[in-house]
Structure formats: structure tokens, C-alpha cells
C-alpha positions as YAML, in Angstrom:
chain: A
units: angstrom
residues:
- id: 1
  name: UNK
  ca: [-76.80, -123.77, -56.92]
- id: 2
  name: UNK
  ca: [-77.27, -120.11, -56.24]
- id: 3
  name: UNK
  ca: [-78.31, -118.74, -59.34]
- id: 4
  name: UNK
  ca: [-79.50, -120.45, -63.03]
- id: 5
  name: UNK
  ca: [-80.13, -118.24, -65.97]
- id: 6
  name: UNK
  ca: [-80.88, -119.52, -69.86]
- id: 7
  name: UNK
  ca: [-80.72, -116.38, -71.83]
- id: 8
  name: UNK
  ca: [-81.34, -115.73, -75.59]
- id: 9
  name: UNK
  ca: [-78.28, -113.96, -77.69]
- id: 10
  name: UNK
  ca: [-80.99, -111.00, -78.68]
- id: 11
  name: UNK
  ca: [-81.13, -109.85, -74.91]
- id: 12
  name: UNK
  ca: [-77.14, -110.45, -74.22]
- id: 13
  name: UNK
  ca: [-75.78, -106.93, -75.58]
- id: 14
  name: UNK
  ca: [-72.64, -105.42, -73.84]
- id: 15
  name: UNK
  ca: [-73.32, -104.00, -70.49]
- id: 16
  name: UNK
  ca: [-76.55, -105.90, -70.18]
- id: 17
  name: UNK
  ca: [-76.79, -107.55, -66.73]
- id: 18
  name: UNK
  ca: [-77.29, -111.35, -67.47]
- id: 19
  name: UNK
  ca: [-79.42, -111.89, -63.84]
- id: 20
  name: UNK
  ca: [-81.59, -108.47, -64.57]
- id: 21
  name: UNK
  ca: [-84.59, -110.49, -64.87]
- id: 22
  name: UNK
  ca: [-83.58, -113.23, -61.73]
- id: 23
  name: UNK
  ca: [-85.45, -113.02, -58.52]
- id: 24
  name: UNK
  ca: [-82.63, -114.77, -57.27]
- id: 25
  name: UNK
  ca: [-80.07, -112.07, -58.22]
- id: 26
  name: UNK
  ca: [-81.02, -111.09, -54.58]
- id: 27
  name: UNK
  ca: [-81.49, -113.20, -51.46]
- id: 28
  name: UNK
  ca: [-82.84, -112.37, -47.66]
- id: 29
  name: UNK
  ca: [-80.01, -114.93, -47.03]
- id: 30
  name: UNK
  ca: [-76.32, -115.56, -46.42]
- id: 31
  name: UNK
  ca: [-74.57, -117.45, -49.02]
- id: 32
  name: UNK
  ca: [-71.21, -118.19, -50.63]
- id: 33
  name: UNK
  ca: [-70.24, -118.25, -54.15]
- id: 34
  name: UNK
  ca: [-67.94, -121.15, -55.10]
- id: 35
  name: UNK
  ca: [-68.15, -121.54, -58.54]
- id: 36
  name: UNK
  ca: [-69.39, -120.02, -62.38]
- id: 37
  name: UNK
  ca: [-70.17, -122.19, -65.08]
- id: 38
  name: UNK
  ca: [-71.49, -120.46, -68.44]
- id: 39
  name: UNK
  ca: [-72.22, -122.81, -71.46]
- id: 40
  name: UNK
  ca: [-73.81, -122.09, -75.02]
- id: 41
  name: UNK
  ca: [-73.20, -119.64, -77.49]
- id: 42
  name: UNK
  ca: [-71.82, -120.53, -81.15]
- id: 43
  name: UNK
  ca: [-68.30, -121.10, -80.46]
- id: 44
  name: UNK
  ca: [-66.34, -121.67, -77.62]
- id: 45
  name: UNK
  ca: [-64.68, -118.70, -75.58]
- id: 46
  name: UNK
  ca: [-66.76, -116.77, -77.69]
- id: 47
  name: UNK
  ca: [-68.77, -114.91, -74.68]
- id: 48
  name: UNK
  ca: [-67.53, -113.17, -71.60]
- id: 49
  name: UNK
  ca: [-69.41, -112.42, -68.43]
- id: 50
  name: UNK
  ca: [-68.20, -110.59, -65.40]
- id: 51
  name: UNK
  ca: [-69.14, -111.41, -62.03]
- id: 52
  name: UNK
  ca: [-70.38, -109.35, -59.38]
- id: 53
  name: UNK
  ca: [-70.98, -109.53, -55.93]
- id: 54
  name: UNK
  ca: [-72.37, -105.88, -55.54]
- id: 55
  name: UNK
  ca: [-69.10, -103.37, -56.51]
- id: 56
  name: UNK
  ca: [-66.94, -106.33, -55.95]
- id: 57
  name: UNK
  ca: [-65.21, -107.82, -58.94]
- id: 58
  name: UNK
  ca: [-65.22, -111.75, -58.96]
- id: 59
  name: UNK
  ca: [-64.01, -112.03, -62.47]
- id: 60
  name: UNK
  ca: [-64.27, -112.42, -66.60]
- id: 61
  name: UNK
  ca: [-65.50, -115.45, -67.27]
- id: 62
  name: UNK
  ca: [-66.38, -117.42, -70.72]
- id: 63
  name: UNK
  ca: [-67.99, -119.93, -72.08]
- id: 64
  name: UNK
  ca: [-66.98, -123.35, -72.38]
- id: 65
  name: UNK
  ca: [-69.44, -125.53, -74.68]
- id: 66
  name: UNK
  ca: [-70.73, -124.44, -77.29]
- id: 67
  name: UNK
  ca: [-74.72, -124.80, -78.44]
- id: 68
  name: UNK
  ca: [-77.75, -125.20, -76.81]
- id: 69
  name: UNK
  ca: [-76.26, -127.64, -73.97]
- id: 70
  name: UNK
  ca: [-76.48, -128.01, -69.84]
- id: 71
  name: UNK
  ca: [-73.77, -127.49, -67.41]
- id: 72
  name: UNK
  ca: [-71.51, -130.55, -66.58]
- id: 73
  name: UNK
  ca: [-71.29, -131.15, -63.03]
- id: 74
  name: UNK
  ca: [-67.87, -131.90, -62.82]
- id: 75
  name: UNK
  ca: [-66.32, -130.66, -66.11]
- id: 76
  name: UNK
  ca: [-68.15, -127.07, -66.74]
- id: 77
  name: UNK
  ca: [-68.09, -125.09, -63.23]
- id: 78
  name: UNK
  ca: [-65.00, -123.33, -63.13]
- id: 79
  name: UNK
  ca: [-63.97, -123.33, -59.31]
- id: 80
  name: UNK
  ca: [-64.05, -119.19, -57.21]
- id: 81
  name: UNK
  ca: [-63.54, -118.40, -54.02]
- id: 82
  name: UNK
  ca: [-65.12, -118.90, -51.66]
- id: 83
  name: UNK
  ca: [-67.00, -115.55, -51.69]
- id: 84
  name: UNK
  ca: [-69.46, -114.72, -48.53]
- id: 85
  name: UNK
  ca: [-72.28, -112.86, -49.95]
- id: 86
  name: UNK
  ca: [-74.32, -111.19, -47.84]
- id: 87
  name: UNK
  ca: [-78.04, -110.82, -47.13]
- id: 88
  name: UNK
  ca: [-79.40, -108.18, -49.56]
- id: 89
  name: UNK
  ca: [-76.50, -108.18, -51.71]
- id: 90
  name: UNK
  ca: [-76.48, -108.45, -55.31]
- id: 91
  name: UNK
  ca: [-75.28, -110.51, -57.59]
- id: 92
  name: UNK
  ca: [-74.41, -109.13, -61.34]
- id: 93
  name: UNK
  ca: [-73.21, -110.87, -64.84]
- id: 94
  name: UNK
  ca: [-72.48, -108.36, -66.85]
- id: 95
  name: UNK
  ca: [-71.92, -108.77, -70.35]
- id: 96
  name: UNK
  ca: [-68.32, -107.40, -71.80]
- id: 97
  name: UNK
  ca: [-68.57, -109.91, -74.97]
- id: 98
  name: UNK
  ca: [-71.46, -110.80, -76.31]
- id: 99
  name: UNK
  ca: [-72.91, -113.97, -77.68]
- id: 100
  name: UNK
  ca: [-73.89, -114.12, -81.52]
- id: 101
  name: UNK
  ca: [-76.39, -116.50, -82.10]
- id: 102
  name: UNK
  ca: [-77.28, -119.44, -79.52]
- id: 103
  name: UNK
  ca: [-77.85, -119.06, -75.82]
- id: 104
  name: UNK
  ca: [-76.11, -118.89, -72.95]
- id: 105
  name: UNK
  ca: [-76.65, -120.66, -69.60]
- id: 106
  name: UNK
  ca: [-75.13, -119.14, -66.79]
- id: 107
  name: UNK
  ca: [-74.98, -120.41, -63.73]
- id: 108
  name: UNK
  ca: [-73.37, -119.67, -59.85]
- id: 109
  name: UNK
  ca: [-72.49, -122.15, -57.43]
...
């Protein structure tokens, strides 16, 4: 996993980066981006991230459980790519839909 994030509904307002606040956001490493999985939130499809890979647009991408659950291996991450990222580059979620109520977990493979 590249990146894990558990973020409150509060702090999830449109535009808002979802990986602001991850020191992992940015790496001194080469790595590759195969898959986004984003979970939570009060009903399903009811949140929409986009991905980043510095000005590069990965995709819109919602959520698929609803609640305060965990990411299922082999049911949850939706497959991308592969996408070489860099050393130094960054890696965005930005909100276009926001969550209402429960958490989100977002994650990058």
C-alpha cells in the first residue's frame, strides 16, 4: 500500500485535498499506483474523490461500503494503471463530492 488515510466528514469539504495532512502524499522514492479503494461515508456512491499524480488526472472515484468499515482486499480496490510515480511527486485526492456524516478511508495501492 502506498498511501492510507481515515478522514472525518467535517474536514472532507469540496476541493479539500484528502492526503493534505499525509507524510506519505510525498515519497524520496519511485513507485507505481495500481489501485484506489475508498470506503465509508453514509451511503454508497455517495462520495467522490479524484486522483492525482501531480497535474495528472488518474480519475473520479467513489465509495463503495458504506459506514465506518476497512477496505476488502479483494472486493474494495478498484484496479488503475499502472501509474509510475516519480520521486518527489505528489499524490492528491481531491474532494468533488463530499461525504455527509461518517468517514471515509481512502486508500492507494
Amino acid at each position: 500500500m502506498i498511501l492510507n488515510t481515515y478522514e472525518a466528514a467535517a474536514t472532507l469539504t469540496v476541493g479539500t485535498d484528502a492526503f493534505r495532512n499525509e507524510r506519505q502524499n510525498v515519497s524520496s522514492r519511485n513507485r507505481v499506483m495500481r489501485g484506489v479503494a475508498i470506503v465509508g461515508g453514509n451511503a454508497i456512491n455517495e462520495a467522490e474523490i479524484g486522483i492525482y499524480i501531480e497535474d495528472y488526472f488518474v480519475g473520479n472515484f467513489r465509495n463503495t461500503l458504506n459506514g465506518a468499515v476497512q477496505v476488502r482486499a479483494n472486493q474494495d480496490i478498484f484496479p488503475v494503471g499502472p501509474y509510475a510515480i516519480p520521486a518527489g511527486s505528489k499524490i492528491s485526492g481531491i474532494v468533488n463530492v463530499a461525504p455527509t456524516v461518517s468517514p471515509l478511508v481512502i486508500q492507494i495501492h
